[in-house]
C-alpha positions as CSV (number, residue, x, y, z in Angstrom):
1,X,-19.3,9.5,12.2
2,X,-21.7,12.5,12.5
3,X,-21.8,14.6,9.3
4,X,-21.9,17.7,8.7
5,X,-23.2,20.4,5.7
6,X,-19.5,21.2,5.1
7,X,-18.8,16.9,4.9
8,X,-22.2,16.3,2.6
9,X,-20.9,19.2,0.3
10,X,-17.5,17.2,0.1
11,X,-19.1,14.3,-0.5
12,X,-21.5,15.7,-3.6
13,X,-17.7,16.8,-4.9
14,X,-16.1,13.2,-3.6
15,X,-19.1,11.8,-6.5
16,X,-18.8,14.2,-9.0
17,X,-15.2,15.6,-9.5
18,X,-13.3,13.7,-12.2
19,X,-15.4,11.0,-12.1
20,X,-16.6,8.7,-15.2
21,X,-18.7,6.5,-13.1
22,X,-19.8,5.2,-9.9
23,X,-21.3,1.9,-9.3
24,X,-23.7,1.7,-7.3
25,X,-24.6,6.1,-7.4
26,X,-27.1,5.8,-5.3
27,X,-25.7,3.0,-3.0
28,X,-22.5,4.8,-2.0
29,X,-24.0,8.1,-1.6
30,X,-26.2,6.7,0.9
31,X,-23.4,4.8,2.5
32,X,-21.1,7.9,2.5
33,X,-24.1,10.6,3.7
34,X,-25.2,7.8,6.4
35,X,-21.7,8.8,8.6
36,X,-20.9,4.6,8.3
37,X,-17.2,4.5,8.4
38,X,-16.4,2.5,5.0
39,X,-13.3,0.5,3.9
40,X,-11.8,2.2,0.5
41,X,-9.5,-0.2,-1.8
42,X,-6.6,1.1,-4.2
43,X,-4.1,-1.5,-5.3
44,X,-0.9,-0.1,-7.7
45,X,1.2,-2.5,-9.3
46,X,4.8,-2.0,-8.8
47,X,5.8,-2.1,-12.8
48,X,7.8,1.1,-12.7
49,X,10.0,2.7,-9.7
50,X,7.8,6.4,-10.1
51,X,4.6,6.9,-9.7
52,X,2.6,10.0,-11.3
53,X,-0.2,12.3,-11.2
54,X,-2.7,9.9,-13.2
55,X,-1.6,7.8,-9.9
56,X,-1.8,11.1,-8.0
57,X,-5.2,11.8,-8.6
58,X,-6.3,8.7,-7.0
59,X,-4.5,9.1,-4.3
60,X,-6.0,12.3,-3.3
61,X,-9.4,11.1,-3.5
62,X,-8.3,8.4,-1.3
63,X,-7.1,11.3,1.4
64,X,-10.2,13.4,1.1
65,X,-12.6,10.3,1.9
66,X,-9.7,9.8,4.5
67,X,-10.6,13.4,5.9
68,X,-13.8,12.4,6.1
69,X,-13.4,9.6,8.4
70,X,-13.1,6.5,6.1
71,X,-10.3,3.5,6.5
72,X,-7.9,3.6,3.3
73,X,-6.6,0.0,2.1
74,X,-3.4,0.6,0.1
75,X,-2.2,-2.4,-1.5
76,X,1.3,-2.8,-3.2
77,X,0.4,-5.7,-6.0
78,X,3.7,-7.4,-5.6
79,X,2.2,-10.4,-7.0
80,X,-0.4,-8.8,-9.7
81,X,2.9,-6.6,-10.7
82,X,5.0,-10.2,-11.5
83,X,1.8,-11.4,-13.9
84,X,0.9,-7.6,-15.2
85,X,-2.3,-6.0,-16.5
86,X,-3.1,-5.5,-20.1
87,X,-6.3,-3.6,-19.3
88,X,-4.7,-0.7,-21.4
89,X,-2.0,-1.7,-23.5
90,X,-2.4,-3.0,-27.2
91,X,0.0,-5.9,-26.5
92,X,0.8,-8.0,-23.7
93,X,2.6,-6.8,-20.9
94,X,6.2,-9.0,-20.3
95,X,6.1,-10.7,-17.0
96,X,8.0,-9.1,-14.6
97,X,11.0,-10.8,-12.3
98,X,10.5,-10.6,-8.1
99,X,13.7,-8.9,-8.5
100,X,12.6,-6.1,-10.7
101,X,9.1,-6.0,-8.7
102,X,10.7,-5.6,-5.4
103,X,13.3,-2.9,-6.8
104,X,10.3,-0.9,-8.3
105,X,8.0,-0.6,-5.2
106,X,11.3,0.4,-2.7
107,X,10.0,4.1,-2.8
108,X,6.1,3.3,-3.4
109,X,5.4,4.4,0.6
110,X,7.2,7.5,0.5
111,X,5.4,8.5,-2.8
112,X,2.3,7.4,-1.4
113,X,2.5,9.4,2.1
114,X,3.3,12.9,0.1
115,X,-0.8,12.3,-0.5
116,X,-2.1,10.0,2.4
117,X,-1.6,10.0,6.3
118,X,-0.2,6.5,6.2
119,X,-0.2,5.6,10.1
120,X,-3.8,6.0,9.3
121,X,-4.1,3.5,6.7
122,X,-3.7,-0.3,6.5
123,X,-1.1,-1.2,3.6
124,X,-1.4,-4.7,2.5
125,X,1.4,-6.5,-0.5
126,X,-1.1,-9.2,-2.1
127,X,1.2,-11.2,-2.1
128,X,0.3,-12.4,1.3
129,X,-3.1,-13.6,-0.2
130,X,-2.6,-14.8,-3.7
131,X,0.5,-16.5,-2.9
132,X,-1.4,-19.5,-1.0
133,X,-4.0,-19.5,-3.1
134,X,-4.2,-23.9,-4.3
135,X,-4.8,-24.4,-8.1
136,X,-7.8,-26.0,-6.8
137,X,-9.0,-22.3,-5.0
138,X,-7.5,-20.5,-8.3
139,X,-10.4,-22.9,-10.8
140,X,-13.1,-22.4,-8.3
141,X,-12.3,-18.3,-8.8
142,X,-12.0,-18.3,-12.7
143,X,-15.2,-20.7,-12.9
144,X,-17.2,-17.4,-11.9
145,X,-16.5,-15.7,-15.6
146,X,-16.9,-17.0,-19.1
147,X,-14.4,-16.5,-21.5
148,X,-16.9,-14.2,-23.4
149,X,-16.7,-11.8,-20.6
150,X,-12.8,-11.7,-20.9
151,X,-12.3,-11.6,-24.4
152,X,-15.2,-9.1,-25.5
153,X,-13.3,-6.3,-23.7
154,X,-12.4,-3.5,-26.3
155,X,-8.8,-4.1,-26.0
156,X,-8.9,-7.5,-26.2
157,X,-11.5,-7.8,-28.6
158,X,-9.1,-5.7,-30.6
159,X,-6.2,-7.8,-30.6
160,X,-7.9,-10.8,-31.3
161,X,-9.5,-9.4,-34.3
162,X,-6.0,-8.5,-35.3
163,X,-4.6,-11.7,-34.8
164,X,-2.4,-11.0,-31.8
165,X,-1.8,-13.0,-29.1
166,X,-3.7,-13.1,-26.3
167,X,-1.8,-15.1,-23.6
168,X,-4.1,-17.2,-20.5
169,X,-1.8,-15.4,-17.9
170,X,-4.0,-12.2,-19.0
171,X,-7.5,-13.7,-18.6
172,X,-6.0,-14.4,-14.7
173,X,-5.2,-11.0,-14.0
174,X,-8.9,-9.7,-13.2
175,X,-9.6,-12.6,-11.1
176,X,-6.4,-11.5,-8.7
177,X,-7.4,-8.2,-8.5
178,X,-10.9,-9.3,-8.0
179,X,-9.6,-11.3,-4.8
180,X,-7.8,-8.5,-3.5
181,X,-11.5,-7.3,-2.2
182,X,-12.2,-10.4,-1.0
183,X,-9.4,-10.9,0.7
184,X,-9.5,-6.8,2.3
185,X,-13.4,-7.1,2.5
186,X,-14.0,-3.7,0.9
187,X,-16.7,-1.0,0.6
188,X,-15.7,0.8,-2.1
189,X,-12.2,0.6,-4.9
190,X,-11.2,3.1,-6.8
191,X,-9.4,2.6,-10.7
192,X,-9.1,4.3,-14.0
193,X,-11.5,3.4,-16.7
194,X,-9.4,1.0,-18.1
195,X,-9.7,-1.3,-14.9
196,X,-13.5,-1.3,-15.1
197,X,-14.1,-5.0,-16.2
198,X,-11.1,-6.1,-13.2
199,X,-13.5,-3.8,-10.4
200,X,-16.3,-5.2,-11.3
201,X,-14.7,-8.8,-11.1
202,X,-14.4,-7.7,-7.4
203,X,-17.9,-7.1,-6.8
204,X,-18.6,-11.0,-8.7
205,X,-16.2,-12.3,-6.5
206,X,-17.5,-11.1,-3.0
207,X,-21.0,-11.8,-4.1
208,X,-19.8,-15.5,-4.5
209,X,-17.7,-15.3,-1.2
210,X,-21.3,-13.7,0.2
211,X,-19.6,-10.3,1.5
212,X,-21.2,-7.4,0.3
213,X,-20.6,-6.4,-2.7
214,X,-18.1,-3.2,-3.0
215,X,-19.1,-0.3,-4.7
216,X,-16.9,1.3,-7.2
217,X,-15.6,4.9,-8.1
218,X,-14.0,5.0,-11.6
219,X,-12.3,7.9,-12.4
220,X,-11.4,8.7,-16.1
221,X,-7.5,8.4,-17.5
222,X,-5.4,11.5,-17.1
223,X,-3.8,12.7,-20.4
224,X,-0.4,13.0,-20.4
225,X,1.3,16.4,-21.6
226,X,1.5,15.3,-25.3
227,X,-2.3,14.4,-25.2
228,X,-1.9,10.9,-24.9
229,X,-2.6,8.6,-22.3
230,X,-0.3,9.8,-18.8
231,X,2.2,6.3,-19.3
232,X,5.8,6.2,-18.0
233,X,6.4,3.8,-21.4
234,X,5.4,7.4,-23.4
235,X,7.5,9.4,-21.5
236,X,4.7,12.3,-21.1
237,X,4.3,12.1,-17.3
238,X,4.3,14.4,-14.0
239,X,6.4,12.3,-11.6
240,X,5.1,12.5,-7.6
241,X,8.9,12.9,-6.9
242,X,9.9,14.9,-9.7
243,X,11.9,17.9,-8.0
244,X,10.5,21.1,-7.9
245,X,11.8,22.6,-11.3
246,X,11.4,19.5,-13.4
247,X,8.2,19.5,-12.2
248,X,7.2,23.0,-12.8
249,X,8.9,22.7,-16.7
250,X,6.9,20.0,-17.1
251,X,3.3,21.2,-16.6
252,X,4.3,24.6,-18.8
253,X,4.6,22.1,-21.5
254,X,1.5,21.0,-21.6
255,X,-1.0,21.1,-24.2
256,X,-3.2,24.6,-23.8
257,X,-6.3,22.5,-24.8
258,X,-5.4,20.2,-21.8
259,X,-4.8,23.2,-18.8
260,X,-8.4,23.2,-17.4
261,X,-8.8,19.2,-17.7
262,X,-5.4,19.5,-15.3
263,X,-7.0,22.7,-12.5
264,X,-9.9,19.8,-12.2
265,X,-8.7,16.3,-12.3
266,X,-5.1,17.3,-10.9
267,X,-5.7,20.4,-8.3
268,X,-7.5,20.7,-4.8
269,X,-8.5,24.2,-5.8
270,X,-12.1,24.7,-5.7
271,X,-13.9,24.3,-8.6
272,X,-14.9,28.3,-8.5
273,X,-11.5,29.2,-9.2
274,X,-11.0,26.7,-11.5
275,X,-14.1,28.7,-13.4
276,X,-11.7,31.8,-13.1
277,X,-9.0,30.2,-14.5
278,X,-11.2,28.8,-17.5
279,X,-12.7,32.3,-18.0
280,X,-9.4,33.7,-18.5
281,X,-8.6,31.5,-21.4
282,X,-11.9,32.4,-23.2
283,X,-11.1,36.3,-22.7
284,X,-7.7,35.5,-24.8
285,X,-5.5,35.8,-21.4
286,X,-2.3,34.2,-22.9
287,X,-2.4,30.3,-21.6
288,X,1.3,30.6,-20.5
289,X,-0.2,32.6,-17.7
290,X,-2.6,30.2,-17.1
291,X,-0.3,27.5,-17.1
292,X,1.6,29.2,-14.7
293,X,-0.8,29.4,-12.1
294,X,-1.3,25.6,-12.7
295,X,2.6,24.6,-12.5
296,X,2.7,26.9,-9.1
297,X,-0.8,24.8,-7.7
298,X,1.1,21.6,-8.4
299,X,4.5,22.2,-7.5
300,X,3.0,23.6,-4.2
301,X,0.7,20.1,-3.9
302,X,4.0,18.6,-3.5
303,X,7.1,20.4,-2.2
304,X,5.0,23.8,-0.8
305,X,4.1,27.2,-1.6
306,X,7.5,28.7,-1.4
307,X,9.5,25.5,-3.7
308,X,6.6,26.2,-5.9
309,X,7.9,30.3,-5.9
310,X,11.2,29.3,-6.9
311,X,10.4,26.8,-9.5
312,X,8.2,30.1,-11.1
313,X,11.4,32.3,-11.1
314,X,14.2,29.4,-12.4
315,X,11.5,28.9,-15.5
316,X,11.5,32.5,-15.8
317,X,15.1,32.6,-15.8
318,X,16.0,29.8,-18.5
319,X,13.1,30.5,-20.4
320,X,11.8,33.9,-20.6
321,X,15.3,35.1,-20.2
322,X,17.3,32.6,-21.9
323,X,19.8,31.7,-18.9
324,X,21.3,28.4,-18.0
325,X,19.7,27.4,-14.8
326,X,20.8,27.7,-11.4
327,X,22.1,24.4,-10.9
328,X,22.4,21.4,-13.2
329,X,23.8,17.9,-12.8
330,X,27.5,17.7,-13.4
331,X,28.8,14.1,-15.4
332,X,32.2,12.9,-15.9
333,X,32.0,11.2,-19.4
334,X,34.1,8.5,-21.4
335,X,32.8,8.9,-24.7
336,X,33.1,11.8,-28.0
337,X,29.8,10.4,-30.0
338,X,27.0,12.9,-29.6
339,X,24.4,9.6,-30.1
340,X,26.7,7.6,-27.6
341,X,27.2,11.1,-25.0
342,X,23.4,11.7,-25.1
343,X,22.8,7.7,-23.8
344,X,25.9,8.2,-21.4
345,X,24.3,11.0,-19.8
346,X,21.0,10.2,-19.7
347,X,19.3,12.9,-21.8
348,X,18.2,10.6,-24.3
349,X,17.1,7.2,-22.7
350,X,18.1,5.3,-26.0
351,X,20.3,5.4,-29.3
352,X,17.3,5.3,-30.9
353,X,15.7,8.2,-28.8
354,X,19.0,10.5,-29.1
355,X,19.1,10.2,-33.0
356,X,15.5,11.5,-33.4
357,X,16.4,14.4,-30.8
358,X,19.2,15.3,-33.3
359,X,17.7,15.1,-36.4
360,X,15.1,17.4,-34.6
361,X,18.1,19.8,-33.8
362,X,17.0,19.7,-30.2
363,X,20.8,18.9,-29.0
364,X,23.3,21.8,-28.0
365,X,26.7,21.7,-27.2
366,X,28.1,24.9,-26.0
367,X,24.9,26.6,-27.5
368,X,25.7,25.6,-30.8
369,X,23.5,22.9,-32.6
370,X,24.1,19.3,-33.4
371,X,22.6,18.1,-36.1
372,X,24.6,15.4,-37.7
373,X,24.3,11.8,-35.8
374,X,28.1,11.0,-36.0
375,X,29.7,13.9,-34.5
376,X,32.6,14.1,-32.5
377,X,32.4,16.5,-29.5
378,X,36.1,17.8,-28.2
379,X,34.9,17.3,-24.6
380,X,35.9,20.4,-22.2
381,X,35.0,19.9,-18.5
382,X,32.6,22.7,-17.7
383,X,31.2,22.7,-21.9
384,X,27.7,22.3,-21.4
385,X,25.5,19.3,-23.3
386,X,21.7,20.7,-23.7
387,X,18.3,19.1,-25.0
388,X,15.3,20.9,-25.4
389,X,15.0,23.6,-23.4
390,X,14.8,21.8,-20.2
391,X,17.6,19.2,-20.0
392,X,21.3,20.4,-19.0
393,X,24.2,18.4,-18.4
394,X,27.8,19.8,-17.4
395,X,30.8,18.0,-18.6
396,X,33.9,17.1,-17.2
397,X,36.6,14.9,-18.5
């Protein structure tokens, strides 16, 4: 590939951009300015059906070194997803069934191709690999770390010093991923921080194999709209395939300390405007404009400039104006038990979940609040069941 000022400014970007750290800097910046066309690893487990922006953001880094020439390696951990990865969590993760796996990672392609030009790429399930891999070929692997490396991780560490369990299956999981290099031969793989210790078991692992070893772009974890950690399990994420208004809803309920973190890690605008944006906020411009012109950027990321439009105008509508939206889903429902209706309709994803939202007084029936947990609602077909001020459901009987 012959490069040009407008590619070697991309590139500075590609290495800088909401990145944490890059192992080896200087290796991969001479690989990447030297035109050589490189082979650049993401695997995703399939442990839930969605995947979001923290997955987003990734995947778009993936596309612009795909712009710039490079060969993307997608792979679909249908066997990492059955074992799971604890790399972030302050428990162990439940295996996982083939069943569920397979059920999760039905839409994973058609997520993945909103972002990257897929006839492009190769897409690999490691499966393929770590299936045949002998008991025999799986000691040899896990005989190139110590236990002190595994267990001196934060996370781990943690756990231990609490007195948690700490199950073998875990101490495996880096050693799979590590393969997945080996097996793809890779330049370069991409992951969060939270992965570092499982991309650097990569680079062990080709070293042994005597490939060269990959070099490694770690990116830092995207907060999720409450300020924690972007996680499906938290129920604080930007879905790929959220539609349109869901998705424009969701950014406007973000965090203000969070909107300029999002116009870097989670927009392709360049990083001039995003100095506009983060000007504004200092000259005391409100940050529900701001926000604004960040829910428009990534609604139009994903469904285009005009869906993006609309989105702007329903928000107006239900919540500048206080109007029921446009369109909302429509449920036939068997039940007269607010805790029992909110489950039933899925705008509360547990009994649990739905008592909370009424004790906050966040449930409305007919625009009147529910606040006591054992209420009975006189179902009319066309009443309207509401949470927050996002979530509409009409009735029928």
């Amino acid at each position: 590939m012959t490069m040009t000022m407008t590619d070697n400014q991309k590139i500075s970007e590609l290495l800088t951009r909401g990145v944490a750290e890059v192992i080896d800097h200087k290796h991969l910046e001479s690989q990447l300015r030297s035109g050589k066309k490189l082979r650049v690893k993401l695997g995703i487990d399939p442990t839930a059906k969605n995947l979001h922006l923290g997955h987003a953001r990734a995947l778009w880094k993936l596309r612009n070194l795909q712009d710039l020439g490079h060969k993307i390696i997608f792979i679909i951990g249908d066997f990492t997803g059955l074992v799971g990865d604890t790399s972030d969590k302050e428990s162990g993760r439940p295996m996982l069934s083939e069943k569920e796996v397979k059920a999760n990672m039905q839409t994973y392609l058609k997520q993945v191709g909103k972002i990257l030009v897929l006839k492009k790429a190769e897409v690999h399930y490691n499966s393929k690999w770590l299936k045949k891999l002998s008991l025999l070929e799986v000691a040899t692997l896990a005989d190139q770390f110590s236990l002190h490396d595994f267990i001196s991780r934060e996370l781990i560490a943690k756990r231990l010093k609490a007195g948690k369990r700490v199950s073998f299956r875990e101490a495996y999981y880096p050693i799979m991923q590590g393969y997945d290099s080996v097996a793809v031969r890779a330049d370069v793989e991409l992951g969060g921080t939270d992965q570092r210790f499982n991309l650097l078991a990569g680079r062990v692992l080709q070293k042994f194999y005597k490939q060269e070893q990959q070099d490694l772009l770690i990116l830092p974890l995207i907060a999720g709209l409450d300020g924690q950690m972007m996680s499906k399990s938290r129920g604080n994420v930007i879905n790929i395939l959220d539609v349109p208004n869901d998705m424009f809803g969701k950014v406007m309920s973000l965090r203000d300390e969070l909107i300029v973190d999002y116009f870097v890690l989670l927009t392709n605008l360049p990083l001039s405007e995003v100095a506009k944006a983060e000007q504004k906020l200092k000259k005391g411009i409100s940050p529900r404009d701001v926000k604004i012109e960040l829910a428009k950027e990534i609604v139009g990321m994903y469904h285009g400039k005009q869906a993006a439009v609309k989105a702007q105008k329903e928000w107006e509508k239900v919540f500048s104006n206080k109007e029921k939206p446009t369109s909302m889903p429509e449920m036939k429902v068997s039940t007269q038990n607010v805790i029992d209706l909110l489950v039933e309709t899925k705008l509360a994803p547990s009994k649990t979940e739905a008592r909370r939202l009424v004790q906050q007084k966040a449930v409305k029936y007919n625009d009147e609040v529910i606040d006591e947990w054992d209420t009975m609602i006189d179902i009319q077909s066309g009443a309207i069941l509401q949470v927050g001020k996002r979530k509409f459901v009409r009735l029928r009987k």
